[in-house]
N, C-alpha and C positions, 0 to 999 in steps of 0.2 A: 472243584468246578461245579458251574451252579445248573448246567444241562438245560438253559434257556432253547427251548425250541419255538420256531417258527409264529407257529400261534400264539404262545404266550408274549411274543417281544409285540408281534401287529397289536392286541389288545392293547398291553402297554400302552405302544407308543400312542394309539387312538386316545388315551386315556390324558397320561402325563404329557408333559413341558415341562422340560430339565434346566432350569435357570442358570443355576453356577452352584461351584462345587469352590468352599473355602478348605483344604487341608494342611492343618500343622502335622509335621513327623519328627519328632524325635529320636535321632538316631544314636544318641548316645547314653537311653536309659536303655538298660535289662530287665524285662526284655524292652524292645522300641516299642514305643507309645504312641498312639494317633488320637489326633481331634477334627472329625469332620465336619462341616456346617453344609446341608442341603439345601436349595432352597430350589422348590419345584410348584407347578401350576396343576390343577387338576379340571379338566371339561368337566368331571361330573362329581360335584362336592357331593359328601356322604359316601363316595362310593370307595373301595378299599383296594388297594395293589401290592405288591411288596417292590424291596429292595433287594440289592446281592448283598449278601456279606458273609464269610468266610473268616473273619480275626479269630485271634485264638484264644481271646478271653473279650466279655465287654463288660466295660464299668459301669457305664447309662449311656440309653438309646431313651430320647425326646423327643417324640414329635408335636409339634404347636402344645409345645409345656406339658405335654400326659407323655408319663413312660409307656416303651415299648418294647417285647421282645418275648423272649428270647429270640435268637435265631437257630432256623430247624432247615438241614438240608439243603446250606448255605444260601435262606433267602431271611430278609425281614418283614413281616407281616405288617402292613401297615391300612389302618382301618382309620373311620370316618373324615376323611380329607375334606378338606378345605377349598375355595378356589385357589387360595395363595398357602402356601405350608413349609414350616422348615424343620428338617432333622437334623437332630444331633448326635452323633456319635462317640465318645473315650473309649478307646479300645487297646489289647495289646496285639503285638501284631505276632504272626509267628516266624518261627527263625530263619524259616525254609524260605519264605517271602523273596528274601533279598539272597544273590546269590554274592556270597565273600572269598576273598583271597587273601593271601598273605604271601605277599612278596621276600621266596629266599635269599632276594641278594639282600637286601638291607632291614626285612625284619616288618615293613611298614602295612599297613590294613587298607584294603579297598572296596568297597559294594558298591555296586548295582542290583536295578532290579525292573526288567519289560513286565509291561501287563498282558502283552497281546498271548491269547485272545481273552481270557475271562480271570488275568489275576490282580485285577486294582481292588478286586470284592476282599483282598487278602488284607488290607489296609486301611479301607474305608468303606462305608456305606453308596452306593453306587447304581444305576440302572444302562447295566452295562449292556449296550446293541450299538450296533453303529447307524441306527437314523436318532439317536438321543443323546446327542454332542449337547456340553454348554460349557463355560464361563469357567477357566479352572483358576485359582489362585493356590498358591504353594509356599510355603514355609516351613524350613527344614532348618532342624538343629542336630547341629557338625562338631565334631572336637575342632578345636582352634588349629588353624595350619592346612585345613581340609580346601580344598575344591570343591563345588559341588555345581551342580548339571541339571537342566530338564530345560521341558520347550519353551517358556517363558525366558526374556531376558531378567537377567538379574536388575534387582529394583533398587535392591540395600539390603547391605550384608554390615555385623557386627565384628569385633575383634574377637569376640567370647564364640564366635561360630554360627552367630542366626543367619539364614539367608532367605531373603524373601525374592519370590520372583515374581515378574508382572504377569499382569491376568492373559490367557489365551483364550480367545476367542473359538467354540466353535468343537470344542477337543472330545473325541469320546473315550469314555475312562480306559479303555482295551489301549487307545494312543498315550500312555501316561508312562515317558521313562523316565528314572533317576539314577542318578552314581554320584558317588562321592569319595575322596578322600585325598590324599597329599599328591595329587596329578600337577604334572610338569607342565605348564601350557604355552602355547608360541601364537602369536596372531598373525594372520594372513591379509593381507589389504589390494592383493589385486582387483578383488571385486569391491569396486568402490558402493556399488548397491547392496550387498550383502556382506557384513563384516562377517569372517570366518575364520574358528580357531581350532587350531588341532591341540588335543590332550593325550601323554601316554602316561603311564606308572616312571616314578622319577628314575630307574635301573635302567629303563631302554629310552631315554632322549637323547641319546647314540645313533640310534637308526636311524640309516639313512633311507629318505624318499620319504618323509612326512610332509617336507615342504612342496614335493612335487604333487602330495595326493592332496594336500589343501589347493594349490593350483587346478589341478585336476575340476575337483569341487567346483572351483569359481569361472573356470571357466564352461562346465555342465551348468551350472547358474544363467551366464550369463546368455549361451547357446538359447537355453529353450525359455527366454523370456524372449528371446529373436522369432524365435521358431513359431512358438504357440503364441505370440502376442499378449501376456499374461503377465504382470510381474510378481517376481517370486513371492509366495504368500506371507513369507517371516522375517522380520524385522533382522536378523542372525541366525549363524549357522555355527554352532558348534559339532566337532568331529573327536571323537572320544575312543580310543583305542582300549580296550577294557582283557583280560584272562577269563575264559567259562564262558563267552556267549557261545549258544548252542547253534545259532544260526551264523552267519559266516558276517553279514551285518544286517543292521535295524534302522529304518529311520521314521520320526516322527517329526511332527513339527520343530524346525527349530533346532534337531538333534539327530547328529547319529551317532550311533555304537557300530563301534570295528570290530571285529575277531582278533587278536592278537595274532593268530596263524598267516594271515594274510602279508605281514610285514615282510613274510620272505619273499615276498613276491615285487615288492616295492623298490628294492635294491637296483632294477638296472630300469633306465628310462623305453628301452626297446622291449619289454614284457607287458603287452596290453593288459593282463588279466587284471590286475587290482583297478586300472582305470576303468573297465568294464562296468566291475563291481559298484565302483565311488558313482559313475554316473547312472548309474540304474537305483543306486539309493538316492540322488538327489532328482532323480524323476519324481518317487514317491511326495517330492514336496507339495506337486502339484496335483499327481494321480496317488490316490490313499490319502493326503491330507487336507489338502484345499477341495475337492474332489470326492467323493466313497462310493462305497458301495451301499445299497438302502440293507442289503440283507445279506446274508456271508453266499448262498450258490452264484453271487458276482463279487465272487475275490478277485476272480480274473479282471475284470477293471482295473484295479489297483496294481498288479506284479504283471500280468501280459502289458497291460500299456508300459508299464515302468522297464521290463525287456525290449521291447518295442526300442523304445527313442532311446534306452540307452548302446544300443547296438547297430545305429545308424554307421557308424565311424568300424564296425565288426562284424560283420556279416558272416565274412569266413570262417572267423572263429568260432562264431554262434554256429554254424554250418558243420563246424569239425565237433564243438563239445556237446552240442544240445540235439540238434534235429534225431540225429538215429535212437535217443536217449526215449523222443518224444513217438516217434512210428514204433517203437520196440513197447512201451506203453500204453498206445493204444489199441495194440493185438490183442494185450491179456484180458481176461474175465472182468478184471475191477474197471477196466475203464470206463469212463465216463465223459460227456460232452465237459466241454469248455466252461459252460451255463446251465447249469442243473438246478431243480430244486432239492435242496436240503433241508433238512428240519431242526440241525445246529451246525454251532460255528466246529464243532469236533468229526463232523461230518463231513465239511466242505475241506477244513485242514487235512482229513485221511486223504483227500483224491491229490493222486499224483500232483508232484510240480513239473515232471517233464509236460503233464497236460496243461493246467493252470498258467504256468508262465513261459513254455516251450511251444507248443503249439498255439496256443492264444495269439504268443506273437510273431509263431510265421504265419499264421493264417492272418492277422492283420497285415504282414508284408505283404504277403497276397492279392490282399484286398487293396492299398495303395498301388499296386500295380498294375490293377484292375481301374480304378479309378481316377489316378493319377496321383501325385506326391500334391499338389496342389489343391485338388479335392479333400486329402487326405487332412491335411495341416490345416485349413478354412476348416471341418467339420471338429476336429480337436481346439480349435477358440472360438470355434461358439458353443462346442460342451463345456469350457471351463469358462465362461462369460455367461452365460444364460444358466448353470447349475453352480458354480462357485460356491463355495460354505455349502453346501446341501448334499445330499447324497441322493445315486441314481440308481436305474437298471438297465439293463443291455438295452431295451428300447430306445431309452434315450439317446444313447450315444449315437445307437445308430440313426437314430430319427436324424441327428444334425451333420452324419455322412450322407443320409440320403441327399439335404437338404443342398450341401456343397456341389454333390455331384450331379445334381438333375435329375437321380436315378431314384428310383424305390428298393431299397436294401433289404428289406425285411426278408426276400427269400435268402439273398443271399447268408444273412443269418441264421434261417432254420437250417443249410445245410450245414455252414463252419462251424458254427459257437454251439449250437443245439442239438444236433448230431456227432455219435462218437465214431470211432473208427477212420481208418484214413485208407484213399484210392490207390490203388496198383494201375499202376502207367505201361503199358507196352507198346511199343512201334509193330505197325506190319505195312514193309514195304517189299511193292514189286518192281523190278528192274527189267528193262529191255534194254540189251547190251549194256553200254557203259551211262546210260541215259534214266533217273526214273522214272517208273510210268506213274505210282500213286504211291500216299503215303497216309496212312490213319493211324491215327493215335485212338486203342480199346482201352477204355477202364473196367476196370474186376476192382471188384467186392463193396466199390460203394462207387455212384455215379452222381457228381456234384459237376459246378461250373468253376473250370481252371482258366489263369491266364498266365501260359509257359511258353520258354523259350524253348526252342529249336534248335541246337548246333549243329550243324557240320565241318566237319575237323577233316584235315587230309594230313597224308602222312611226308614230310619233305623226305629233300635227296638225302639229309643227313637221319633218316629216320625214325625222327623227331612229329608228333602231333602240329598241326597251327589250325585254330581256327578259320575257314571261310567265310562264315556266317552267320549269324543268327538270326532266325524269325522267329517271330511271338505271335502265337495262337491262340484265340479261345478258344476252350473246347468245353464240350458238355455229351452228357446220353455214357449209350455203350461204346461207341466206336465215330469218331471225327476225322473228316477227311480233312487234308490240308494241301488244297488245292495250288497252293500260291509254288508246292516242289517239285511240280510236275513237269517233268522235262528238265531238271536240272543235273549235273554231272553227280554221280553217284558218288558219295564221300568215301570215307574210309570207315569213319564213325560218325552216327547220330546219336547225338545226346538230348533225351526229352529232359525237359526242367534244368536247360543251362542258364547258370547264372542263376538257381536257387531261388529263384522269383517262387514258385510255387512250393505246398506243403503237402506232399505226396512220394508214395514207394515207388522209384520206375525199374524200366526192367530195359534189357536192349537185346536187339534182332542178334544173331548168329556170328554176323559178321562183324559185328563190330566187339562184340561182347572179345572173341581172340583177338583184336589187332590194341583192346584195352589191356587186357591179360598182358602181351608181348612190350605195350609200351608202360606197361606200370601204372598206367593212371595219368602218366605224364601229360596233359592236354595243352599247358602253357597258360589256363586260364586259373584261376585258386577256387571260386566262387563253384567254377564248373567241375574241376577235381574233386573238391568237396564231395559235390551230388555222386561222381561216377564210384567214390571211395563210401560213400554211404551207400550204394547200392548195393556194391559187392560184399559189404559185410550184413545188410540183409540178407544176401541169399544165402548168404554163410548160415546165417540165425533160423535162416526157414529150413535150410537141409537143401538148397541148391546150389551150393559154391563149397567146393570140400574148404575146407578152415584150413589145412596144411598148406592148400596152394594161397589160401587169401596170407600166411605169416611169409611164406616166401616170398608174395609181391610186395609187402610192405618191405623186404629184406633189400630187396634189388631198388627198390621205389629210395631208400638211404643212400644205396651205393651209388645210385645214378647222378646224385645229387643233392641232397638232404637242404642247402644252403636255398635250395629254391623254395623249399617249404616252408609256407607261416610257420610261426614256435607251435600255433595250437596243433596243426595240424601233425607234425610231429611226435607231440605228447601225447594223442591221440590216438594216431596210428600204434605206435609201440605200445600201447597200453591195450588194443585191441588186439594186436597180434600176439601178446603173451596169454591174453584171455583163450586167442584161437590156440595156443599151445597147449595150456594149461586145462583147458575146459574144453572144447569144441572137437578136436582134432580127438585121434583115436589115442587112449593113453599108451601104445605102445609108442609112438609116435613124440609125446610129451619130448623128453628131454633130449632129440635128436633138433628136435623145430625151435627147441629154446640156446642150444647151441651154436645155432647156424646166427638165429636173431640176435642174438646177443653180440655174434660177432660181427654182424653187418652196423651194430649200430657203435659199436667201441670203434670199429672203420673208419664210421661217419664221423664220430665224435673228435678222432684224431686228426680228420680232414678239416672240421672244423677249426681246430686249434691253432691248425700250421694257417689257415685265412686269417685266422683274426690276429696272429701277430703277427702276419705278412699287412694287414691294413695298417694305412698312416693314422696314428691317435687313435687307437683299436684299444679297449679292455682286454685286460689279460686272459687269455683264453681259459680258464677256468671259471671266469666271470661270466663269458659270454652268455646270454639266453638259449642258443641254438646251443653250445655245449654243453650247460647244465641238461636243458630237454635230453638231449640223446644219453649224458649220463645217467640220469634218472632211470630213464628206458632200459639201458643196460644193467644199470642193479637191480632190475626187475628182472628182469629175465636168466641171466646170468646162471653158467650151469655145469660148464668143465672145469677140472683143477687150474687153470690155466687162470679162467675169467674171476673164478671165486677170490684167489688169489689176487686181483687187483681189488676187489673189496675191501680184503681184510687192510690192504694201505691205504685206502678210503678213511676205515674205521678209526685210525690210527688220528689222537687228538692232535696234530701236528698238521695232519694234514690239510692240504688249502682247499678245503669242501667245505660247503654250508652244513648248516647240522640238517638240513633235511635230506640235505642226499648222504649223507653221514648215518642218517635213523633207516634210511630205504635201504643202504647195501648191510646195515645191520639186519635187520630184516630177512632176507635172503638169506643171510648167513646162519642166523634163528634157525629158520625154517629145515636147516642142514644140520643143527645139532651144532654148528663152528663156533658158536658166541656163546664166553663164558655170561653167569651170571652178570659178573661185578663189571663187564662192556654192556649191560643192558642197562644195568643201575645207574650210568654213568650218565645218560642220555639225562636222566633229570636234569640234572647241572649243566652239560655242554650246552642243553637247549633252553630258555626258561623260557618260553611260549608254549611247546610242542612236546616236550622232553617228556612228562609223565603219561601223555597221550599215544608216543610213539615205544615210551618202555612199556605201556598196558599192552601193545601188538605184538612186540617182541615177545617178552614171557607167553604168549597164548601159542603163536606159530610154533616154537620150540617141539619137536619129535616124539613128546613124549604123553605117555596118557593122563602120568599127574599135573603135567601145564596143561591139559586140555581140560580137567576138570577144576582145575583151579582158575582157570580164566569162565569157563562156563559158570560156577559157583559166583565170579564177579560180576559179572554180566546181567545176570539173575537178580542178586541183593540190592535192595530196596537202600543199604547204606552207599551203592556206590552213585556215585552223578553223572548225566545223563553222559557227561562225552565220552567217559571213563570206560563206563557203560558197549556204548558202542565201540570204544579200541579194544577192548577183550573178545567182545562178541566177533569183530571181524579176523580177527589172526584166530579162529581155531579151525574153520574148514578148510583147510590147504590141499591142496591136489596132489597124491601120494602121500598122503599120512596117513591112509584110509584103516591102515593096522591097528592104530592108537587112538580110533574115535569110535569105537564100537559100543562103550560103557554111558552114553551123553544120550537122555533119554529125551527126544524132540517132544514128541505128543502126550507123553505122560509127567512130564515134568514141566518142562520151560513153557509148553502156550498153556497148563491153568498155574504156574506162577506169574504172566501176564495178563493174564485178564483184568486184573483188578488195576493196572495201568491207562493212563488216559492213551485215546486211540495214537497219536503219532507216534508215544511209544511201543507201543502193542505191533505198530504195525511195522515198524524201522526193526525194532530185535526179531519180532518172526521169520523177517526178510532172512536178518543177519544169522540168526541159528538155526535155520532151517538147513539140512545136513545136504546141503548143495552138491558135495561132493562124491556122496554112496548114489552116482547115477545110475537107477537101475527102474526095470518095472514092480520089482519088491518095493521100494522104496514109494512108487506112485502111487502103488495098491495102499500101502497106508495111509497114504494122506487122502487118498478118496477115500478111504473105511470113516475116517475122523471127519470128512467135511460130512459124509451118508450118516452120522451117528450123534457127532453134535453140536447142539448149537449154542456155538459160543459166539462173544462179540465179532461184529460187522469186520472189524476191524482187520481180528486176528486171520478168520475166514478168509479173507481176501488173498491176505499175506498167504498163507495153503496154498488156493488155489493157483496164483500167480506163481507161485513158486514149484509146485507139480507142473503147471504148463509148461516153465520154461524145462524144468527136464525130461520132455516127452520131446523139445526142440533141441536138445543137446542129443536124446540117445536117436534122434531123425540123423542130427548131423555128423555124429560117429559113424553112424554104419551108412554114409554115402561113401562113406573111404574102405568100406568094408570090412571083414572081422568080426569077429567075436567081441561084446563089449563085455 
């Protein structure tokens, strides 16, 4: 990485004009071979700047016919410029560049390879920032029989493997994806505007739901050229299903890359999540490509807005997987505004994505709420009308919200996007008999201007929640009256921030807090459950909701009903309430809370099954979403002989489970000592997406101290990749294994065997092998001694500290339950 910070890219770009970038790559010499042709303007001839580049050998570097070079500390020196100049680069590239697979079912080869954020300098000579976009043209040589891919439409291709693709307009080298090899392809034609084709590895053109995610696509296409008044900026869309993307998907102009993992989710048309995903990548067409950021502390432009509009149609679910994700975030030490300055792109990548595109985009829901959906939409076509091809800053965008709405936004910016930290909501209401007399909403710990709703819910004769009402209040300062409930019949419950309009921790008065408790959460509204199930597992995480009682409500919240919950919220809940077993709750407690959960959701799971083959034209109840969910759930949790035992005929390859819920109750069973070897080896083959991913977790959970050091040992090595990486590191701190992890040395081994990793790694493995599980104040005292003693990267730092805090919030909320920890 070439460590371009701040000043050096403004100089730059004051300097250069990036004209077009011509590169050949040959993919089929050893090693691969590139030929770049630059051709760039200079304001100030005579005057000298460099280039990125990073190849792993170069033949000749040209500039206006005099050699140049070497290159030192991946940049090239380039002196007495020209007005007009062009560089030439032959270069080899290195191996590591491109990321390969080889498909076990049939033997055949596939790469890819993203630049984002600074890896095109790996291949060609480049002045990689995102305000110095120009002219890419592409020419790639393939083995014959190859497919191959990037954001340019294909121009002309050979028999013998050449593929030339047309010029893109506008591209900055960081947006430069490619793949290539024997990919299956299917073409989609419902969008008659944009032709769209889906590619997988020729083994999985089986799976089912590609046709549905190209659909998906075309109609996210054709939604926000409705919406935004914009048409789609590329001529095509191709959708490429790839093994090894480290991110779950990427989109560039013109292209996106799947995760393979994702396909399981694609199987049944009633599981939002992949559609989530597909439309928040092709938002990126507009925000991140047609669109940028001037300079990387507004990434959030590109992935908040792309959350944003892709979760118009998911609110709840955004509500159930992200919001708590993002308050829980911005508690810790590392957080930071939405819009920060940074001084690189490795800096703005370390900050949270619960911040970046979790909060970015409920604080923009916020703000259309605030302003109206009308305001909202008019201010988004004329940021993508008046800045199109160009690149912005928060100013701007908001200059043309202000412009829509009549209003002057600029404060309201310095509080959301430019201040960190998020508001504590509480009610204080007083009552005269059955009548109120007043009602103020106090904000703690940070005092901005909110526009939330109000519910009041009463409890019917069948004593069941219903909504009464809801009012939407501005409020602002420390404490806001709200005048308009005075004298109104006292609810049962009030709920501040119903219906999720706002991005804020709330809290609830006395009496409503036990009539939520007694009814589970059950409100009758999703939007508003959401908020009431995020709050209570706040207080969980702060040390004011014991965790034992927050797994039993989620227990009873299954049995009362489960069929009424969204899938997220499900997946959600039980994944939360095994944490509160697992982690939260006092460990005497652990496997008495995971007994009970476990059995409340096999309950649910089985109530499931009998509805859906009692529906007419129902999926097989195995199939269903809401069955899968609750069984996941359960082979998470799962704890007596009784429940274990339904695992292991889970496990059993025979069985009608997907292999991911097949890897999860393996998993559990790891974790117990119950799975031989040769059923964890197996997982390669039963899964070819997920299989070696989910056998690197199995082997680590395993009981014993030589799988603990032999996953930590994988974790670590520089030989393993990155995903691989992360499956080791997370199966080794399990809750009750704490006998067999005493010898895994955190601070003297693993953070300065990271250091010399680029920060996202740094900061993902410190998370991940920080010994989460030894919760104690020994354990805090050292990680304060190491942060008091030294100083090592930003990065790692963070990861310490964030991760001491959270267990200063764990050992708060064990000893609410009291005991000895």
């Amino acid at each position: 990485m070439t460590d371009l910070s701040v000043t050096e890219a403004q100089a730059r770009a004051a300097l250069v004009e990036v004209v077009s970038y011509d590169l050949i790559l040959d993919l089929t010499a050893t090693p691969m071979r590139s030929r770049a042709e630059v051709r760039f303007r200079c304001r100030q001839p005579g005057t000298e700047t460099f280039a990125d580049l990073t190849v792993a050998a170069t033949h000749s570097a040209v500039l206006n016919s005099e050699p140049v070079g070497p290159q030192v500390a991946g940049r090239l020196r380039l002196t007495g410029l020209r007005a007009d100049n062009m560089l030439t680069v032959e270069a080899d590239v290195a191996d590591d560049v491109f990321t390969r697979f080889t498909d076990p079912a049939d033997g055949a080869a596939y790469l890819f390879v993203t630049t984002f954020p600074e890896g095109a300098a790996g291949f060609m000579p480049c002045f990689d920032q995102p305000d110095l976009g120009a002219t890419v043209t592409i020419t790639l040589r393939a083995r014959a029989g190859w497919q191959c891919f990037s954001s340019g439409a294909v121009a002309d291709r050979t028999a013998d493997g050449e593929w030339r693709f047309a010029p893109v307009q506008g591209l900055e080298p960081y947006l430069l994806v490619l793949c290539a090899g024997p990919f299956a392809t299917r073409a989609s034609t419902e969008s008659a505007r944009v032709p769209i084709s889906v590619a997988t590895r020729q083994s999985l053109t089986d799976v089912t739901g590609l046709d549905q995610f190209a659909a998906t696509a075309a109609r996210a296409v054709m939604h926000y050229e409705d919406l935004l008044g914009v048409p789609c900026p590329d001529p095509k869309y191709d959708i490429v299903f790839v093994p090894g993307l480290t991110a779950l998907a990427v989109s560039v102009p013109g292209l996106m890359l799947v995760n393979e993992t994702l396909l399981a989710r694609m199987t049944d048309p009633d599981d939002d999540f992949a559609a989530m995903v597909c439309a928040h990548e092709v938002a990126h067409l507009w925000f991140g490509s047609h669109v940028s950021m001037r300079w990387w502390d507004d990434l959030w432009l590109d992935e908040a807005m792309a959350t944003y509009l892709s979760n118009a149609e998911y609110w709840t679910a955004f509500g159930y997987r992200s919001k708590a994700s993002a308050y829980w975030a911005d508690g810790l030490p590392s957080t930071e505004p939405v819009s920060a300055p940074v001084v690189s792109s490795a800096q703005a990548l370390s900050r949270p994505p619960a911040i970046t595109y979790t909060k970015g985009a409920a604080v923009i829901r916020q703000l259309g709420a605030l302003i109206g959906d009308d305001a909202m939409n008019a201010g988004l076509t004329d940021y993508l009308t008046r800045f199109g091809g160009s690149t912005t800053m928060l100013d701007d965008l908001v200059g043309c919200w202000s412009r829509a709405a009549g209003r002057d936004l600029a404060g309201w910016a310095q509080e959301w996007l430019r201040t960190s930290g998020t508001s504590v909501l509480r009610p204080e209401i007083s009552v005269a008999g059955d009548l109120i007399e007043s009602v103020a909403v106090v904000q703690e710990e940070a005092s901005r201007t909110h526009l939330i709703g109000l519910g009041l819910y009463d409890l019917d004769t069948d004593g069941r929640l219903r909504q009464r009402r809801v009012l939407r209040a501005e409020i602002s300062g420390a404490r806001t009256v709200v005048p308009a409930l005075a004298g109104e019949r006292t609810p049962d419950v009030i709920v501040l921030n119903d219906g999720d309009l706002g991005y804020a921790r709330v809290r609830f008065d006395p009496a409503s807090r036990l009539v939520l408790t007694a009814a589970a959460m059950d409100v009758g509204e999703p939007l508003t459950e959401a908020v009431c199930w995020n709050s209570f597992w706040d207080m969980v995480t702060s040390g004011e909701f014991a965790a034992a009682e927050f797994a039993g409500l989620v227990g009873r919240r299954l049995r009362s009903g489960s069929s009424g919950l969204p899938l997220a919220a499900v997946e959600v809940l039980l994944e939360r309430a095994t944490a509160a077993a697992d982690v939260w709750a006092h460990p005497a407690l652990r496997a008495g809370l995971r007994e009970r959960l476990a059995g409340a959701a096999h309950e649910a799971a089985a109530a499931a099954a009998a509805a859906a083959a009692a529906a007419p034209a129902a999926p097989a109840a195995p199939g269903s979403p809401l069955w899968r969910a609750l069984a996941y759930g359960f082979a998470g949790c799962a704890e007596s002989a009784a429940q274990l035992a339904v695992l292991r005929d889970w496990i059993d390859p025979a069985a009608a489970v997907d292999a991911d819920l097949r890897a999860r109750a393996l998993r559990t069973l790891a974790a117990r000592g119950l799975a031989s070897g040769q059923e964890i080896d197996a997982l390669a083959s039963l899964d070819p997406v997920a299989g070696e991913v989910n056998r690197a977790t199995c082997l680590a959970v395993r009981p014993s101290a030589a799988a603990k050091a032999d996953a930590w040992a994988a974790a670590l090595s520089d030989a393993t990749s990155w995903r691989l990486a992360q499956a080791h590191a997370s199966g080794i701190w399990v809750p009750g294994q704490e006998s067999v992890l005493g010898g895994l040395d955190y601070f003297g081994a693993a953070l300065p065997a990271l250091a010399g990793r680029d920060a996202r790694t740094q900061r993902r493995l410190a998370h991940l092998l920080f010994p989460a599980t030894l919760v104690s104040e020994a354990t805090i005292g050292v990680a304060e001694e190491w942060l008091a003693k030294t100083d090592g990267p930003a990065a790692l730092r963070a990861a310490v500290e964030d991760q001491a805090t959270a267990m200063y919030a764990v050992l708060a909320a064990r000893r609410l339950a009291g005991g000895s920890i």
